[in-house]
C-alpha positions, 0 to 999 in steps of 0.5 A: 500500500505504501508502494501504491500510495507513494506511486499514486503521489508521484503520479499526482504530482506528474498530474499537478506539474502537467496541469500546471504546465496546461495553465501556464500555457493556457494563460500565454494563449489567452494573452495571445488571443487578446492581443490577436483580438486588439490587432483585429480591432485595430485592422478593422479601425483601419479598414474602416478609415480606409473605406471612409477616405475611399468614399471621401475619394470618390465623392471628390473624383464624382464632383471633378468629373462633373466639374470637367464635364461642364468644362468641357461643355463650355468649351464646346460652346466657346469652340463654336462661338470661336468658330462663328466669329473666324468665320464672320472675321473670314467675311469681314476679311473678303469685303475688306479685300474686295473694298481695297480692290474697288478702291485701287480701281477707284483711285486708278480711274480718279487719277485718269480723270484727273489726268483728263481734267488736267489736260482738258484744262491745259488745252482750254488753257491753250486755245 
């Protein structure tokens, strides 16, 4: 019995060092999980900024790209404005050409008249 009795203590005291190795090893696991859970709270935290300045982002590239659709907009109206006055401009060009073409012809042909007069009056003058 006293061979039993000191195996059966040794055994406890195996049982008690295994146990006491299982709590050991259990109170690093549980300090692993709250720091795993604190690493996840602050990932999610992260990700949750991130999904905030991602909405933040495109709500700024909507409005830019409504800002650039009116822009564009306007400077189709203002093409098409600029080419309604190049042409008029185009216009204004030919009748300015066509007036200095009438006008060398008038000035040519007052000058002959002149000429004309001029001589006219020097043979009155003569007779």
């Amino acid at each position: 019995l006293q061979k039993e009795l000191l195996k059966y203590k040794q055994e406890a005291r195996n049982l008690q060092g295994i146990k006491d190795a299982l709590q050991q090893r259990l109170i690093q696991q549980d300090a692993s999980v709250l720091q795993l859970k604190q690493e996840l709270l602050r990932a999610n935290m992260d990700k949750e900024e991130l999904h905030n300045q991602n909405v933040d982002l495109q709500r700024k590239v909507e409005e830019r790209n409504h800002l650039l659709a009116e822009y564009k907009k306007e400077l189709g109206q203002k093409d098409r404005h600029l080419q309604q006055h190049q042409t008029k401009l185009d216009e204004m060009l030919r009748q300015l050409s066509e007036a200095s073409y009438q006008q060398e012809g008038l000035e040519r042909e007052l000058e002959h008249k002149e000429a004309l007069l001029a001589h006219c009056m020097k043979r009155e003058a003569e007779e």
